[in-house]
C-alpha positions as CSV (number, residue, x, y, z in Angstrom):
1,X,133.9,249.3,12.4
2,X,130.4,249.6,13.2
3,X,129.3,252.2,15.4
4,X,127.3,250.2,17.6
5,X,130.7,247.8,18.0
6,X,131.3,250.2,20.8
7,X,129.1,248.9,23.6
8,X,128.0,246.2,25.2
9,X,123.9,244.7,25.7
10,X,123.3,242.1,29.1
11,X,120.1,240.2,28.6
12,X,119.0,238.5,31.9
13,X,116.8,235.7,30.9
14,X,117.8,233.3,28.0
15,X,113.9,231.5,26.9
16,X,113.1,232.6,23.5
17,X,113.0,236.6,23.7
18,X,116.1,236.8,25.3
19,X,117.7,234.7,22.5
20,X,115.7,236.4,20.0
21,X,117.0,239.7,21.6
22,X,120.6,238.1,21.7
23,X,120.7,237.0,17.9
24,X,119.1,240.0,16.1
25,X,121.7,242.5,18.3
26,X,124.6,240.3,17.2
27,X,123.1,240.6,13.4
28,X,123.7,245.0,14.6
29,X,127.1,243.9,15.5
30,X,126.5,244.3,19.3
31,X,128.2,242.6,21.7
32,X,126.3,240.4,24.0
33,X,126.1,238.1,27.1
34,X,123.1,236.0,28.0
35,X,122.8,235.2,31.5
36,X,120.2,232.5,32.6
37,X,119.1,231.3,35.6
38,X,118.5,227.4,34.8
39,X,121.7,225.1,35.0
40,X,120.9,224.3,31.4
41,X,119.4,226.7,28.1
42,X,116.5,225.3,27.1
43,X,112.5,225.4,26.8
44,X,109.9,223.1,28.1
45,X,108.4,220.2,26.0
46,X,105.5,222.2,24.9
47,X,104.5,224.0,21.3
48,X,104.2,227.0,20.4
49,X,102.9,228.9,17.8
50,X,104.6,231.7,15.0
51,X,101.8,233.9,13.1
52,X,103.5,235.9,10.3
53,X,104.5,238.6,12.2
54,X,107.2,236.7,14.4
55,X,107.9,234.4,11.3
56,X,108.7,237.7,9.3
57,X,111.2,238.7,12.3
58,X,113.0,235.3,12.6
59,X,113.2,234.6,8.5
60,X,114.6,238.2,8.7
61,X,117.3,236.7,10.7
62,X,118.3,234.1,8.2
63,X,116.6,231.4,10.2
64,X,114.4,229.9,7.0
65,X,116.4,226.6,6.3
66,X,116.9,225.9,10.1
67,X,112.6,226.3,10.4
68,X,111.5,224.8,7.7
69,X,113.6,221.8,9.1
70,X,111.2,222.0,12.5
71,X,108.2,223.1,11.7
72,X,104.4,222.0,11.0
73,X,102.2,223.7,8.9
74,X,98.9,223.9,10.0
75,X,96.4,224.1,6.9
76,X,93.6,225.9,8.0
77,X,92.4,227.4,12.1
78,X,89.0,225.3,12.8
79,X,86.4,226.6,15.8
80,X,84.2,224.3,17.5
81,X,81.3,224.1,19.5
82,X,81.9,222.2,22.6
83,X,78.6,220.1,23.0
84,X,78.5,218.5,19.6
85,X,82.0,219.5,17.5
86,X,80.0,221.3,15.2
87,X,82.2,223.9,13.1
88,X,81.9,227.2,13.9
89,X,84.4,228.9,12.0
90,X,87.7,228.1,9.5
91,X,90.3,230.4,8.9
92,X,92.8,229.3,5.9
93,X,96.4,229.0,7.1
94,X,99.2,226.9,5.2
95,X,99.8,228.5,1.8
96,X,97.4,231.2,2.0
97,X,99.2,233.2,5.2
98,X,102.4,233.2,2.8
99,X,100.7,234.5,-0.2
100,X,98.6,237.4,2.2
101,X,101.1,238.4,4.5
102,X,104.9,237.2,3.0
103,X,105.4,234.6,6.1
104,X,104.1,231.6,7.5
105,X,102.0,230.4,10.2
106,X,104.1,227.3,11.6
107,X,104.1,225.4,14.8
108,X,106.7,224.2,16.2
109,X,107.8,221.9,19.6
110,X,109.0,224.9,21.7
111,X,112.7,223.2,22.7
112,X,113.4,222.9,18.5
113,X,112.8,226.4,18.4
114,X,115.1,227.1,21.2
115,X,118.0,225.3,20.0
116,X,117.6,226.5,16.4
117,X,117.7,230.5,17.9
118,X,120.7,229.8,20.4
119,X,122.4,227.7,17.9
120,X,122.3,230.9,15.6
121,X,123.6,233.3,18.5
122,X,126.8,231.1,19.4
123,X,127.6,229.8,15.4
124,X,131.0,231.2,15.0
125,X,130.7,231.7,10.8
126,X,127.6,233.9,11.8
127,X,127.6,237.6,11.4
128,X,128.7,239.8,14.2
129,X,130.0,238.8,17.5
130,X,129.3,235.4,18.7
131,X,127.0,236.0,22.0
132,X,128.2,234.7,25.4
133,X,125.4,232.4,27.1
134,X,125.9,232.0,30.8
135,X,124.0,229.4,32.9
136,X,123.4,228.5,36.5
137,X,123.6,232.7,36.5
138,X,120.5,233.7,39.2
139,X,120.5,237.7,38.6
140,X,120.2,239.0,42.4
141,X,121.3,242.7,42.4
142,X,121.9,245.5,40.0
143,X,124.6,247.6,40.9
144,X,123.9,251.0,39.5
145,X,126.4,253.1,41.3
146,X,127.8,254.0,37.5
147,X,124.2,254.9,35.7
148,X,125.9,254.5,32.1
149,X,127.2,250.9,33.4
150,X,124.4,248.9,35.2
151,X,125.6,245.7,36.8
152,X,123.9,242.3,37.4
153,X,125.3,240.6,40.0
154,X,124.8,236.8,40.3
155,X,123.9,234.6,43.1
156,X,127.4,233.1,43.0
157,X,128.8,236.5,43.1
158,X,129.6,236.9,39.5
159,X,129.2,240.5,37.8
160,X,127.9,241.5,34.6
161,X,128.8,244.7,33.7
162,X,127.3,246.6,30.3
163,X,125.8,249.8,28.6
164,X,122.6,248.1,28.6
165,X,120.8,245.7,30.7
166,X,117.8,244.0,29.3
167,X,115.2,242.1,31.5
168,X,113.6,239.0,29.5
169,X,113.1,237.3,32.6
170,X,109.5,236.6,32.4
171,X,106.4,237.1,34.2
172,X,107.7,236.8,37.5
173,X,110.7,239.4,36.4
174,X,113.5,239.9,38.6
175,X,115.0,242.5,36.9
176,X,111.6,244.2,37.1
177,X,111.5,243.8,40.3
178,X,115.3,245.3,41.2
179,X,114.1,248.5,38.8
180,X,111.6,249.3,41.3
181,X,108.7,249.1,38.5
182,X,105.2,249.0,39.9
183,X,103.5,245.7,40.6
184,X,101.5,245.6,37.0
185,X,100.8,241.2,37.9
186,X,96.5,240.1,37.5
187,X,95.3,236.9,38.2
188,X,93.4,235.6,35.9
189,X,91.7,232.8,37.8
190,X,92.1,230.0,35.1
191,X,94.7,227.7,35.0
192,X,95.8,226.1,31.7
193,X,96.6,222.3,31.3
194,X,99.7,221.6,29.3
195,X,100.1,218.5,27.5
196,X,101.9,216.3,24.8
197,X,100.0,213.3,23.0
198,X,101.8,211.0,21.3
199,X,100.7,211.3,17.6
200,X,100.7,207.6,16.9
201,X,97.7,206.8,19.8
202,X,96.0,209.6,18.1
203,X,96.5,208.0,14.8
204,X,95.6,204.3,15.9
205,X,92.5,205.2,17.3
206,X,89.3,206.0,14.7
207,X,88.0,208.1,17.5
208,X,90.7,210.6,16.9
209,X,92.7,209.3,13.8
210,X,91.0,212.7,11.8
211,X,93.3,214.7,13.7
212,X,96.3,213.8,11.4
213,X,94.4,213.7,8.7
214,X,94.8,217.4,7.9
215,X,97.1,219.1,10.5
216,X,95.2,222.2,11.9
217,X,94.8,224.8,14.7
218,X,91.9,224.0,16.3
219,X,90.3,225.9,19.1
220,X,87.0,224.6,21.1
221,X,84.9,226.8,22.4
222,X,82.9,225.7,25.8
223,X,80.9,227.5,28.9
224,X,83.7,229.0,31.3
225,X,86.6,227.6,29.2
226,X,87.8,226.3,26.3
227,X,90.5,223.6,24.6
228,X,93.1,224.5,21.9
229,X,95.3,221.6,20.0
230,X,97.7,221.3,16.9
231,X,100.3,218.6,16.0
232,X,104.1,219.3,15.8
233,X,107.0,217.9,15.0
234,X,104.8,216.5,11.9
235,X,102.5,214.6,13.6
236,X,105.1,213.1,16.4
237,X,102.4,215.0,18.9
238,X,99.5,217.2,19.7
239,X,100.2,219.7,21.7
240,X,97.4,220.0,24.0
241,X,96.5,223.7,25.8
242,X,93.3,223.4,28.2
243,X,92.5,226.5,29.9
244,X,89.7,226.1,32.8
245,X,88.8,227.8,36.3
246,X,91.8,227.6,38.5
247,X,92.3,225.3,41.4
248,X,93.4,226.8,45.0
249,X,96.7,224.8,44.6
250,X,97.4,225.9,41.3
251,X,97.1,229.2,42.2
252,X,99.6,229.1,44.8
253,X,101.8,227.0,43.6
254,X,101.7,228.9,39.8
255,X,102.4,225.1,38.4
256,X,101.4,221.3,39.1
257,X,101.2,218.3,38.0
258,X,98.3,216.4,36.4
259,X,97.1,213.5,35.0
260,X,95.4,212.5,31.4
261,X,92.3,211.4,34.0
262,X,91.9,214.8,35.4
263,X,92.3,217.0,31.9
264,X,89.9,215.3,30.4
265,X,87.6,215.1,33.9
266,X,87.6,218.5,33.2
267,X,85.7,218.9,30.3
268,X,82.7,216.8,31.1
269,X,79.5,216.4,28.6
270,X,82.1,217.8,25.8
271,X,81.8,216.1,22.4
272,X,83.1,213.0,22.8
273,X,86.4,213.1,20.9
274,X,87.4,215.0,23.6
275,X,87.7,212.8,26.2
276,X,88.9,210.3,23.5
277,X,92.0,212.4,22.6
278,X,92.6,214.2,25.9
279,X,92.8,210.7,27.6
280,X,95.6,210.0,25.6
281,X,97.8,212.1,27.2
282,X,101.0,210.5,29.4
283,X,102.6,211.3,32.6
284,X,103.8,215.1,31.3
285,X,100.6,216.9,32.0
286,X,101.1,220.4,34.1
287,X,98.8,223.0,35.1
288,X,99.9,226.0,35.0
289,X,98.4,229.4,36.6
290,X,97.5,232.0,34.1
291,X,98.8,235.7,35.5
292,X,99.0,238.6,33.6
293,X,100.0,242.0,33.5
294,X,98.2,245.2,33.1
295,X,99.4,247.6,30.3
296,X,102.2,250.0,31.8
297,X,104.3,251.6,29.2
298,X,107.1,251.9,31.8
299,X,109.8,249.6,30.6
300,X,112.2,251.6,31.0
301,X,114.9,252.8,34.3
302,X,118.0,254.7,32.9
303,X,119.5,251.9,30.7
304,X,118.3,249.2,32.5
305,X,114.9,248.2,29.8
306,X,112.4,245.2,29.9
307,X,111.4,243.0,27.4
308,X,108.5,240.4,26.7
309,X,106.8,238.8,29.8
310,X,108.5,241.0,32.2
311,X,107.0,244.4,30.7
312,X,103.8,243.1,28.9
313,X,102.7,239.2,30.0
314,X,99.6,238.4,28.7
315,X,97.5,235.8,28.4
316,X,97.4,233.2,25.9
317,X,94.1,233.6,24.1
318,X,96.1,235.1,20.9
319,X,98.5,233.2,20.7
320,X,100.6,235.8,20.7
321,X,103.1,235.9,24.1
322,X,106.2,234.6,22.5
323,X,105.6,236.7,19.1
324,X,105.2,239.8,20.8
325,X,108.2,239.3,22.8
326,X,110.4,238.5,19.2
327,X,108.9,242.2,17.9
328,X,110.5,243.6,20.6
329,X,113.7,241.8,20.3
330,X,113.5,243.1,16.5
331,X,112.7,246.8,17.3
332,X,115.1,246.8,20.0
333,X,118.1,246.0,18.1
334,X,117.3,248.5,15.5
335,X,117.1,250.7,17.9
336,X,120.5,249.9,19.7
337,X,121.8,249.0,16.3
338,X,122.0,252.4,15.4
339,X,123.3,254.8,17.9
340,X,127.0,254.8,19.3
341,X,127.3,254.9,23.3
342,X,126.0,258.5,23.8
343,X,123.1,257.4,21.6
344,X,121.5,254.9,23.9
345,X,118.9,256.4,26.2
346,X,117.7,257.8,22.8
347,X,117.2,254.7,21.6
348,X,115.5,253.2,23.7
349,X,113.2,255.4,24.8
350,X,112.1,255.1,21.3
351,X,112.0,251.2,21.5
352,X,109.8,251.8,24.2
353,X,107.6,254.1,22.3
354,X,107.3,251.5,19.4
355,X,106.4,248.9,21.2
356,X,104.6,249.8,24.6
357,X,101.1,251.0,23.1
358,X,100.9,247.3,20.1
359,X,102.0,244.7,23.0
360,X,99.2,246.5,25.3
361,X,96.5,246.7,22.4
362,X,97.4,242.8,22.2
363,X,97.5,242.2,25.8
364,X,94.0,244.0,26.5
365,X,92.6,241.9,23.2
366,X,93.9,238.7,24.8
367,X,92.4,239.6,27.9
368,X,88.8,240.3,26.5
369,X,88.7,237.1,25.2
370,X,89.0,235.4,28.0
371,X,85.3,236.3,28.1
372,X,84.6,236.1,24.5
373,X,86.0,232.3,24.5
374,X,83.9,231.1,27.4
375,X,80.2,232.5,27.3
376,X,77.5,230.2,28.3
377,X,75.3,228.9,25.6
378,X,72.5,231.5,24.8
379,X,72.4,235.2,23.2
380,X,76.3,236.2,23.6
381,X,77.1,233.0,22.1
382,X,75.5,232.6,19.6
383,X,76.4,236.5,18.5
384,X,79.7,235.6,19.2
385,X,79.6,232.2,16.7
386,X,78.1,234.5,14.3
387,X,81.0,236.6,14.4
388,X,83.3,233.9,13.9
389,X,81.8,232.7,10.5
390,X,82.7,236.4,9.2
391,X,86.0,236.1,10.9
392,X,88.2,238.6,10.5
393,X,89.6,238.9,14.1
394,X,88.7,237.7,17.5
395,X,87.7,240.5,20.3
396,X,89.5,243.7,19.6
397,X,91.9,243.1,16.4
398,X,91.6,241.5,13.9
399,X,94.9,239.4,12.0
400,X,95.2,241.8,9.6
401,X,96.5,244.0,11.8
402,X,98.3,241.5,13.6
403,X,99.6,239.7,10.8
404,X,100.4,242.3,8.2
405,X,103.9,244.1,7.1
406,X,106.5,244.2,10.2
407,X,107.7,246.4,13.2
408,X,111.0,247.4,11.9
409,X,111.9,250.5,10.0
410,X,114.2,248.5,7.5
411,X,113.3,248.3,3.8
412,X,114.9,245.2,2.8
413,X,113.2,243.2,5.7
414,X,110.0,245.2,4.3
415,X,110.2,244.1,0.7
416,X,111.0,240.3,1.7
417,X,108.8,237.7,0.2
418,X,108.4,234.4,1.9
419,X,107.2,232.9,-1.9
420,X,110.9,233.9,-3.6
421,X,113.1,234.1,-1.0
422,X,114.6,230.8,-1.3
């Protein structure tokens, strides 16, 4: 029997670190329960984005056949100038991130990517215990009156008893909240549109048919704010990501719905395939506000830890929430993965330690280029577009550093190689 057999890991919060988190303990043969709020598991009709590093950490989890089904490959990352669509910039993608850096760079609809991670944590021919997934389960109090066994107790008076309780609950993180952490939450004053375009309009149209003529990341960059779009689902849409001064409502409400009209009202005098393909867009467009947290390396309360959005939200101007929050799932399992019982404050205070200071390097990187994506036209820009043709990195790091080898200590996971793996 394996020694970490003997204990039991809560995750509070089921989007995709918590399931990340849920799969790669069960791969340590931990035992697990996933409670989440929603009435149903699932993630919003939206894309997302896996560099190499959170490829590495999900192919490391035997996930390559069920992601290769899902994914989009991207070719190349394009920049743009907003006025006239001029091309600032290209970074190769597609065959050339698995040949540098042993994983892909794929995109993916965000709800495929869901189901293919929970399908993994509840397949009963998997390895290690299957993981229990509890819904409709609002985490309202932690009962802490035994320090080695924290409990969450649900709205509907259900209690979750386990050596270790693990908040993946987001931004707005309950679990944070009931650890008495300090209130690390910025407003960033931008909101970000959110939308899905139907890839056939885009390819019908010989406004915006180039768009699936080579799928690839392509960012815009524009005066106070700037546009990002890929296709997923191979072509089925492009996901749309729009990120502009926030509204007064938005900022309250933290989301809202929108309209095609007003997304692409809000990029006026932009190159006109802007307004072409952003007009596309049906009734499913959503701002959202864009909060963030400072860096605080205190994830940590006894054996109660945090994970993801709820220790280190950022925002999304490195694509990089979602793959930070599948490192620390990784790290975290080694962590537990290896120690019996008495061994588990050890371990993760040194999850803590491996992770805390990379998330906040990223987060503080994603943050400066909120101003590094939106300068007026003049000096700065042009510096800045200069930079870009060079490119090596954005702000602060550059995708080397983000991209290359992988946070675990584990040899085999070190040596992998996308190219012969198969």
């Amino acid at each position: 029997m394996a020694a970490s057999q003997s204990f039991e890991v809560t995750v509070v919060g089921g989007g995709l670190g918590g399931m990340t988190a849920a799969l790669a303990l069960r791969h340590r043969g931990v035992r697990v329960t996933v409670l989440e709020q929603a009435p149903e598991l699932g993630e919003v009709g939206a894309g997302i984005q896996t560099a190499p590093n959170a490829s590495r950490v999900l192919l490391g989890l035997g996930l390559r056949r069920q992601l290769e089904a899902i994914h989009t490959e991207p070719l190349d990352q394009v920049r743009r100038r907003w006025k006239d669509g001029s091309v600032v910039g290209l970074t190769r993608l597609g065959e050339f991130c698995k040949e540098q850096y042993n994983a892909p760079y794929w995109h993916y609809h965000r709800a495929d990517l869901h189901r293919v991670i929970m399908d993994a944590c509840t397949d009963p021919e998997g390895p290690g215990p299957v993981v229990r997934l509890h819904t409709d389960a609002k985490v309202v109090e932690l009962d802490r009156r035994d320090p080695s066994r924290p409990v969450a107790v649900t709205e509907d008076g259900g209690r979750y008893a386990g050596d270790v309780l693990v908040g993946a609950d987001g931004i707005r993180s309950r679990i944070r909240d009931l650890m008495g952490a300090e209130d690390t939450l910025r407003f960033s004053g931008e909101m970000a549109f959110r939308a899905l375009i139907p890839g056939d309009l885009i390819a019908a149209d010989p406004a915006t048919r180039w768009l699936v003529d080579r799928f690839q990341s392509t960012i815009w960059y524009g005066p106070g704010r700037h546009l990002v779009h890929y296709m997923i689902r191979g072509g089925e849409y492009l996901n749309v990501v729009a990120c502009v001064p926030c509204t007064d409502e938005v900022a309250e409400k933290w989301v809202a719905p929108s309209s095609a009209e007003e997304l692409a009202d809000a990029f006026p005098g932009w190159d006109d395939r802007v307004p072409a393909m952003l007009s596309k867009a049906k009734e499913d467009v959503s701002c959202f506000a864009l909060y963030h947290r400072r860096p605080d390396p205190v994830w940590l309360d006894g054996t109660v830890a945090l994970l993801g959005d709820a220790c280190h939200a950022m925002l999304p101007y490195q694509a990089q929430g979602a793959s930070q929050a599948m490192e620390d799932a990784a790290v975290l399992a080694e962590e537990l993965g290896s120690v019996t019982a008495d061994g588990i404050q050890g371990a993760l205070r040194r999850y803590v330690d491996r992770r805390a200071k990379h998330a906040g390097m990223v987060q503080q990187a994603s943050l400066r280029n909120k101003t590094f994506y939106h300068f007026p036209d003049g000096p700065e820009q042009r510096e800045r577009d200069a930079k870009l043709k060079r490119f090596d990195g954005e702000s602060d790091v550059s995708y080397d550093w983000l991209w290359s080898g992988t946070p675990l200590n584990d040899p085999d996971l070190g040596a992998f190689s996308y190219q012969f793996a198969r």
